[in-house]
C-alpha positions in Angstrom: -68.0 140.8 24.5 -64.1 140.2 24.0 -64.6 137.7 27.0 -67.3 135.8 25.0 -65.4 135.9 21.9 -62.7 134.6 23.6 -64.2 131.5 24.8 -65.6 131.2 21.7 -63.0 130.5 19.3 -59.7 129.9 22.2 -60.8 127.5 24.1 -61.9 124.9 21.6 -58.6 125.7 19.5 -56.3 124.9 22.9 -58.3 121.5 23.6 -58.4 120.3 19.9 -54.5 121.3 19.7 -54.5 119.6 23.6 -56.3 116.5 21.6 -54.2 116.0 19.0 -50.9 116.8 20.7 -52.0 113.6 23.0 -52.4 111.8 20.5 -49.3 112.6 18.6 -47.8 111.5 22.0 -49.8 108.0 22.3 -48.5 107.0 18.6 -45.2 107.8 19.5 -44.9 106.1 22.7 -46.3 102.7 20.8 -43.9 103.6 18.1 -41.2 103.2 20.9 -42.6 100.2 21.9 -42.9 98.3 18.9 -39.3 100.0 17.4 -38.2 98.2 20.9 -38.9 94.9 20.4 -37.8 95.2 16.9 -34.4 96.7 17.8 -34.3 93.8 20.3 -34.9 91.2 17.6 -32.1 93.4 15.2 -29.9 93.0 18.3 -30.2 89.5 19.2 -27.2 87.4 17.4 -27.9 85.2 14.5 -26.4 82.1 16.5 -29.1 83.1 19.7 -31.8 83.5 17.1 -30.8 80.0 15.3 -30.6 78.6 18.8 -34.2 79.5 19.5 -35.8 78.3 16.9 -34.1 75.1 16.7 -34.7 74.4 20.1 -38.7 75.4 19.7 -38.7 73.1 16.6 -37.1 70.7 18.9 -39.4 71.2 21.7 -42.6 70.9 19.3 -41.2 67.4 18.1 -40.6 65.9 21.4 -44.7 66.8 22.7 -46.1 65.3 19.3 -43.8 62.4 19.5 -44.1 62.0 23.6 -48.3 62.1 22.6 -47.5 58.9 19.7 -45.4 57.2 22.7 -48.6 57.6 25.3 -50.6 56.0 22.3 -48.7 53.5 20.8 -46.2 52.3 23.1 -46.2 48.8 25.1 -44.0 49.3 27.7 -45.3 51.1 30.5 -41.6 52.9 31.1 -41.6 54.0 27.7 -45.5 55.4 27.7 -44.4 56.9 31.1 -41.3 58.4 29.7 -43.5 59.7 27.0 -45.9 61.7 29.2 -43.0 63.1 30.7 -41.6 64.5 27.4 -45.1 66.2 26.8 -44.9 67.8 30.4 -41.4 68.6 30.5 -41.3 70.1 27.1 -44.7 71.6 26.8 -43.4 73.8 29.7 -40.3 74.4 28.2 -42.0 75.7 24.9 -44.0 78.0 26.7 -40.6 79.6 28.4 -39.3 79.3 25.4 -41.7 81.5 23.5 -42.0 83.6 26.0 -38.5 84.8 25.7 -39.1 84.5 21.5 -42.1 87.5 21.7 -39.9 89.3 24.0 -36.6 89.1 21.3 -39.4 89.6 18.7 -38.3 86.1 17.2 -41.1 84.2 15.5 -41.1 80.5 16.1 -42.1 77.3 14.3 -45.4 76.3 15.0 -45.2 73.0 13.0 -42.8 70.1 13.1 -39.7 70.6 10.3 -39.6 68.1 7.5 -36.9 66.0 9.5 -39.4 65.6 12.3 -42.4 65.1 10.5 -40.9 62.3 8.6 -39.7 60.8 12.2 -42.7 61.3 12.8 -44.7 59.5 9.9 -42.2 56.5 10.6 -43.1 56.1 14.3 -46.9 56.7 13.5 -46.4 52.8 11.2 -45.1 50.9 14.2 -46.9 49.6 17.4 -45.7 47.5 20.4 -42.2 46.6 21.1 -41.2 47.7 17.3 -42.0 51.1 17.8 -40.9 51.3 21.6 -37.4 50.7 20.4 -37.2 52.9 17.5 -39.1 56.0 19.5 -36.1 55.6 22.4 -33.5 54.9 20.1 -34.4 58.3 18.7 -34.7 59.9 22.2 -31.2 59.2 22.9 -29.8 60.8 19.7 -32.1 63.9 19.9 -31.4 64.0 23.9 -27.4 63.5 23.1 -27.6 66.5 20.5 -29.9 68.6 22.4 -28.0 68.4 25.6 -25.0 69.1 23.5 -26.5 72.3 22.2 -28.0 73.6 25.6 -24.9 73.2 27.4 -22.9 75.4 24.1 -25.7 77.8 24.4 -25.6 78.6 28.1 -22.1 78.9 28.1 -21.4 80.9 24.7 -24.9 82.7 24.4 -25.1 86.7 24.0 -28.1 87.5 25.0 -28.7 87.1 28.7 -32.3 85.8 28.4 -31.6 82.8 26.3 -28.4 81.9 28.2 -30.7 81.8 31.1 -33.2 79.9 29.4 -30.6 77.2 27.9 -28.9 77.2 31.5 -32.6 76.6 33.6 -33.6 74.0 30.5 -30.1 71.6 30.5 -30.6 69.5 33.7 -34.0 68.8 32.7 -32.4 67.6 28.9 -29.9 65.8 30.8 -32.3 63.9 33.0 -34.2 63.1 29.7 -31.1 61.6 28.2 -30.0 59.8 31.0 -33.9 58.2 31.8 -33.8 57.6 27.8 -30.6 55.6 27.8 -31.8 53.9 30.9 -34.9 52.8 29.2 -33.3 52.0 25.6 -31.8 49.0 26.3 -35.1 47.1 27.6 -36.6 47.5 24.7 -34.0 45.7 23.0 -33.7 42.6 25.6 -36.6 40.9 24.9 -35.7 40.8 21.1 -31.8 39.7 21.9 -32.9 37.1 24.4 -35.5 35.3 22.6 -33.1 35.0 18.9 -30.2 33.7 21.3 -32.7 30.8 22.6 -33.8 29.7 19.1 
């Protein structure tokens, strides 16, 4: 009888306790987790943070402005050099944000008001016009962002994104040095042909 009684009211009081007590323990765990990539975002310096959004607003602009230069370009160098800027920095992005989630840093998903106004002017020229004004704008952006990646992996806190802006640079530095290559052809044609009239 006390046996009966026992199982009766014991046992489902230690497996609802048992219950609840793992579940207590599930919400804290996630608790952790979430408190963890929070704490990693509180911890992450204001100049890293800065640093990565720029450079995903950065990265964003040179895809959607690589896309116009597969469209609207004439010179096959230039449409080429376009393509590469959607490959190169569609990979880079995706690093990029990688290492954003894992800081608990939100980044831009649409171009800044700078860029969409680059942008909006490139989108109005076609042929040779616009190849010279989208690599004349490659070389600044490549000059500043090379300048920043190389600050970055040198002065950066947090070891992911000095790793990140170390691994990114020679790619940015091949861009600049392809885009200064490139800049001046587009410019030939126009300089020759006043100098003959």
């Amino acid at each position: 009888m006390i046996a009966k009684l026992v199982r009766g009211t014991v046992l489902p009081l230690i497996l609802t306790t048992g219950f609840s007590l793992g579940t207590v323990v599930a919400a804290s765990a996630q608790t952790r987790t979430s408190s963890s990539s929070a704490s990693s975002a509180s911890s992450l310096s204001a100049s890293d943070r800065q640093f990565i959004k720029k450079a995903a607003e950065g990265g964003l602009a040179e895809v959607q402005l690589g896309q116009l230069a597969t469209e609207k370009a004439s010179s096959p160098e230039v449409k080429q050099f376009g393509q590469r800027m959607v490959d190169d920095h569609t990979k880079a992005n995706d690093q990029l944000k990688q290492v954003a989630s894992q800081k608990g840093v939100t980044v831009p998903d649409k171009l800044s008001a700078r860029d969409e106004a680059t942008k909006a002017r490139l989108e109005k020229l076609s042929g040779k016009s616009f190849d010279r004004a989208y690599m004349k704008d490659m070389v600044t952006d490549h000059t500043k962002d090379v300048s920043e990646f190389r600050m970055e992996s040198k002065n950066a806190k947090d070891p992911d994104v000095k790793n990140f802006a170390s691994q990114t640079l020679p790619t940015l530095e091949d861009h600049l040095k392809q885009a200064k290559d490139i800049a001046p052809k587009t410019t030939t044609t126009k300089a020759s042909s006043a100098g003959s009239q």
